[in-house]
GUPATI-994392 format. One record per residue: residue in one letter; x, y, z of N, C-alpha, C in turn. Coordinates in steps of 0.2 Angstrom, whole numbers, plus 5000, padded with zeros to 4 digits. Layout:
@type A; neast X; nnorth Y; nup Z; caeast X; canorth Y; caup Z; ceast X; cnorth Y; cup Z
...
END
This chain:
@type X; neast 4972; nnorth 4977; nup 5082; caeast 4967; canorth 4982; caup 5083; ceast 4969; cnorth 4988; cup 5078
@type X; neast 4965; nnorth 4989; nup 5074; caeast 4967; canorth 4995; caup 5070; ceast 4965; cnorth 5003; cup 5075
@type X; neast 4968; nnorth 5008; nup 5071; caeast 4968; canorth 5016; caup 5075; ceast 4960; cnorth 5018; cup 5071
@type X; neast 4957; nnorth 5025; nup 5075; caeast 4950; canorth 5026; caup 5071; ceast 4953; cnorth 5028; cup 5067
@type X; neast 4956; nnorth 5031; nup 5065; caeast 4959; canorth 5035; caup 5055; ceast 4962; cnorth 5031; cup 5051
@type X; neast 4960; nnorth 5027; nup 5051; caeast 4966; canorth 5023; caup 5047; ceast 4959; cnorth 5017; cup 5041
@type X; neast 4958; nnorth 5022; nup 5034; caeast 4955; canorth 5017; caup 5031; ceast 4958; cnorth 5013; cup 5027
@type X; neast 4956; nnorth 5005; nup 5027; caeast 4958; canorth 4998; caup 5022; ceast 4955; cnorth 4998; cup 5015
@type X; neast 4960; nnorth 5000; nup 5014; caeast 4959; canorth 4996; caup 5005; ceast 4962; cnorth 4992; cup 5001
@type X; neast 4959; nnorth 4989; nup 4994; caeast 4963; canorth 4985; caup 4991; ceast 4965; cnorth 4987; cup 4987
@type X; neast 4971; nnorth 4986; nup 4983; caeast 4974; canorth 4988; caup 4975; ceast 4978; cnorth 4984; cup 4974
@type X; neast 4980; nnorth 4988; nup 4966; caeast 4986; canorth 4983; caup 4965; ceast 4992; cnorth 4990; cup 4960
@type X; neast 4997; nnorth 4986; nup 4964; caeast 5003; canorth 4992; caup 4963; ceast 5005; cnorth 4992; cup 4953
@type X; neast 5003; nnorth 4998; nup 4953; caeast 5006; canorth 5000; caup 4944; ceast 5014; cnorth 5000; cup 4944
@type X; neast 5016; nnorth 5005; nup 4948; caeast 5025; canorth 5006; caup 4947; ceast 5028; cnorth 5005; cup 4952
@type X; neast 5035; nnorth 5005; nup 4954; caeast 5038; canorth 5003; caup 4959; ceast 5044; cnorth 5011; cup 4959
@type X; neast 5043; nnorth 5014; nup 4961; caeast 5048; canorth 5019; caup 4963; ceast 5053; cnorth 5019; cup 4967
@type X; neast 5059; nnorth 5021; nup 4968; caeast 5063; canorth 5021; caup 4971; ceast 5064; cnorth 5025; cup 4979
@type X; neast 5067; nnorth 5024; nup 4983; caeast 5067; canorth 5023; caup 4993; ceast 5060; cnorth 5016; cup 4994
@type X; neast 5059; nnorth 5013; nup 4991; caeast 5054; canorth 5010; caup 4994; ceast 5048; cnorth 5012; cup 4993
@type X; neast 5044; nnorth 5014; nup 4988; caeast 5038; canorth 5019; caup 4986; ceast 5036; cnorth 5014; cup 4982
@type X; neast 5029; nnorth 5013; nup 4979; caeast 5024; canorth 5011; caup 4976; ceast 5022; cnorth 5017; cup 4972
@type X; neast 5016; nnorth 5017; nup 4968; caeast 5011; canorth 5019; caup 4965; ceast 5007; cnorth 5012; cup 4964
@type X; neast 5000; nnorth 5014; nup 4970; caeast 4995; canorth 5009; caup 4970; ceast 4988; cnorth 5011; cup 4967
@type X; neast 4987; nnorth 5009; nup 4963; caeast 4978; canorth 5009; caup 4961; ceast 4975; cnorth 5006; cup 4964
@type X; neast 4972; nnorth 5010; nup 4968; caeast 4965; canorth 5007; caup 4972; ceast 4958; cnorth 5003; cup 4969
@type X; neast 4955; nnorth 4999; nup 4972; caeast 4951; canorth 4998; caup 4969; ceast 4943; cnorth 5000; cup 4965
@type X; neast 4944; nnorth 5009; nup 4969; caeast 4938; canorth 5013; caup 4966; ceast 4942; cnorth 5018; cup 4963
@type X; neast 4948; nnorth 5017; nup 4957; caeast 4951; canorth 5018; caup 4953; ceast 4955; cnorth 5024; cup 4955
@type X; neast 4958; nnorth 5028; nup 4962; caeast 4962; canorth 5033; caup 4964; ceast 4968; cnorth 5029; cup 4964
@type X; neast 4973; nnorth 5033; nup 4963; caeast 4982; canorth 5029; caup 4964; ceast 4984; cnorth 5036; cup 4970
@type X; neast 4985; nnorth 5031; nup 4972; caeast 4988; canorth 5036; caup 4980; ceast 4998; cnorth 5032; cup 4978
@type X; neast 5001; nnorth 5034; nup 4982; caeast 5008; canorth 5031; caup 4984; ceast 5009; cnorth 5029; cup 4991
@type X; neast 5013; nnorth 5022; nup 4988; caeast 5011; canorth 5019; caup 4995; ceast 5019; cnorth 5017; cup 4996
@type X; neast 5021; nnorth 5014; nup 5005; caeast 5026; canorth 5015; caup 5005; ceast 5027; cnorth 5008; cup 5009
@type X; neast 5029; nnorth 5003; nup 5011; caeast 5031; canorth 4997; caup 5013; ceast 5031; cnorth 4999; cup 5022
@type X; neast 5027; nnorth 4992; nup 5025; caeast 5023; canorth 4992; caup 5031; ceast 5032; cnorth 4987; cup 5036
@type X; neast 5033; nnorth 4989; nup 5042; caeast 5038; canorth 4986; caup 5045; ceast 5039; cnorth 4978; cup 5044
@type X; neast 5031; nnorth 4976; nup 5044; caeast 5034; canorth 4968; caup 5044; ceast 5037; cnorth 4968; cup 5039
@type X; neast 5033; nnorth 4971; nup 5032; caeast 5034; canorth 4967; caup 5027; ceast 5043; cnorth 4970; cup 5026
@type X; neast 5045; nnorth 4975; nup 5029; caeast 5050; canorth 4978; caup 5024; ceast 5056; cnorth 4974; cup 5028
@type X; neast 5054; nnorth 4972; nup 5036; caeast 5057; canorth 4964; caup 5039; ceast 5059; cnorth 4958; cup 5038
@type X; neast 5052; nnorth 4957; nup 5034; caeast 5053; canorth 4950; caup 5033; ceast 5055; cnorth 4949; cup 5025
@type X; neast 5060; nnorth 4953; nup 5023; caeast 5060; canorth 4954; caup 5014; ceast 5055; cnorth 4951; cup 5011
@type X; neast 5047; nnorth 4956; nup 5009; caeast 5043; canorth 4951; caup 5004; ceast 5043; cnorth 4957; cup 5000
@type X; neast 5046; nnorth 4952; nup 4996; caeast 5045; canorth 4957; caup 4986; ceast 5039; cnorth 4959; cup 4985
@type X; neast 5037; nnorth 4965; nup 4983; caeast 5032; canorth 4968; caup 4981; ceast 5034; cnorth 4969; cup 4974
@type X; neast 5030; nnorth 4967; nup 4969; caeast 5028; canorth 4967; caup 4960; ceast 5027; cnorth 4972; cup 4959
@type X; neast 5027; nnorth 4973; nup 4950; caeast 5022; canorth 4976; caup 4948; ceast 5016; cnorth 4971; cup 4946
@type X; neast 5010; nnorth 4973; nup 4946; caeast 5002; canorth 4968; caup 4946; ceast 5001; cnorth 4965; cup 4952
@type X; neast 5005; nnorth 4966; nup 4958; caeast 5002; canorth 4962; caup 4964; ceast 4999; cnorth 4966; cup 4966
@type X; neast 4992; nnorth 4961; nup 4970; caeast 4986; canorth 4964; caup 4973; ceast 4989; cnorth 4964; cup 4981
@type X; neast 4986; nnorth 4969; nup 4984; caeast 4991; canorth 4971; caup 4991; ceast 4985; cnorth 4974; cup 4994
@type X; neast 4985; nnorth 4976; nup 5000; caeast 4980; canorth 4979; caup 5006; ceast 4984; cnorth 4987; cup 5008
@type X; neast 4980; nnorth 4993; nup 5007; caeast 4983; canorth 4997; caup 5011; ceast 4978; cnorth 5001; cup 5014
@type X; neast 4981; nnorth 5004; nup 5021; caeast 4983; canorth 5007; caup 5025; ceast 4984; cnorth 5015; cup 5024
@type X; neast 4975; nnorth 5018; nup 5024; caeast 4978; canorth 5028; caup 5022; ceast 4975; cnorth 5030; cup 5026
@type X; neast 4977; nnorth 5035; nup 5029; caeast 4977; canorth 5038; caup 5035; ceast 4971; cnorth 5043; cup 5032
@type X; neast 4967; nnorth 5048; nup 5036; caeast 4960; canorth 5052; caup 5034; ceast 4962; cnorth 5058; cup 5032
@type X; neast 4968; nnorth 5057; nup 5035; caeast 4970; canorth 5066; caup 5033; ceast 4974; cnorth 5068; cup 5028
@type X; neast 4976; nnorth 5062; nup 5024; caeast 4979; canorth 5064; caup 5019; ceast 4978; cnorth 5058; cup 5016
@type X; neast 4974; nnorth 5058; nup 5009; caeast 4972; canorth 5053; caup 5007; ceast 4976; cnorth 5049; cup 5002
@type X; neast 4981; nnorth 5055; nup 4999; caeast 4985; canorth 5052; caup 4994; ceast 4991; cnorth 5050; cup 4993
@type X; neast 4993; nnorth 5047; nup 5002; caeast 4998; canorth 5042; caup 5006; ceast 4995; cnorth 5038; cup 5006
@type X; neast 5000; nnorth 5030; nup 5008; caeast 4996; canorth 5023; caup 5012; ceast 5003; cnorth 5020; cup 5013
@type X; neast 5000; nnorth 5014; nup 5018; caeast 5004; canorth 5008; caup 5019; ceast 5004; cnorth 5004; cup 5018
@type X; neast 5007; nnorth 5002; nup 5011; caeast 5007; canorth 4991; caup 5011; ceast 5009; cnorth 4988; cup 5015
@type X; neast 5002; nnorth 4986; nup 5018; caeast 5004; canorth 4981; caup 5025; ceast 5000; cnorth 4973; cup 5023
@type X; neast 4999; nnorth 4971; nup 5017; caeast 4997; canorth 4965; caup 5016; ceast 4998; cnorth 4961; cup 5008
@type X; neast 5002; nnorth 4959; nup 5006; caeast 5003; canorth 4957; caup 4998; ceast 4999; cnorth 4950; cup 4999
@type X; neast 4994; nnorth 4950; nup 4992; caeast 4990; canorth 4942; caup 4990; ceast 4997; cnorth 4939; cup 4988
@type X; neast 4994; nnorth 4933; nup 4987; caeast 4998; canorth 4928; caup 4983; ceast 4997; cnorth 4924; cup 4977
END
């Protein structure tokens, strides 16, 4: 069950920054920074550069999010 603020998007990550940070390109061409979701940081799944991933941006600040889903 998702919270009402929280919109889903797809991208795919350009850089990979240091503490665990992304830079994601969205798929209506903004790049927000995105930070790795508990499962995935749990379950150690490698996050690329060029993986298409699912994020997680809160309404009130749109230039955050969460990777909480990497394709394969």
């Amino acid at each position: 069950m998702t919270k009402p603020n929280i919109i889903n998007m797809s991208g795919e990550v350009v850089s990979i920054l240091p503490a665990g940070m992304f830079k994601v390109k969205l798929e209506n061409g903004h790049d927000i920074m995105g930070h790795l979701s508990g499962k995935i940081r749990k379950n150690h799944i490698k996050i690329l550069i060029n993986d298409k991933v699912d994020v997680e941006i809160s309404a009130y600040d749109v230039t955050k999010g969460r990777i909480v889903y990497r394709y394969k």
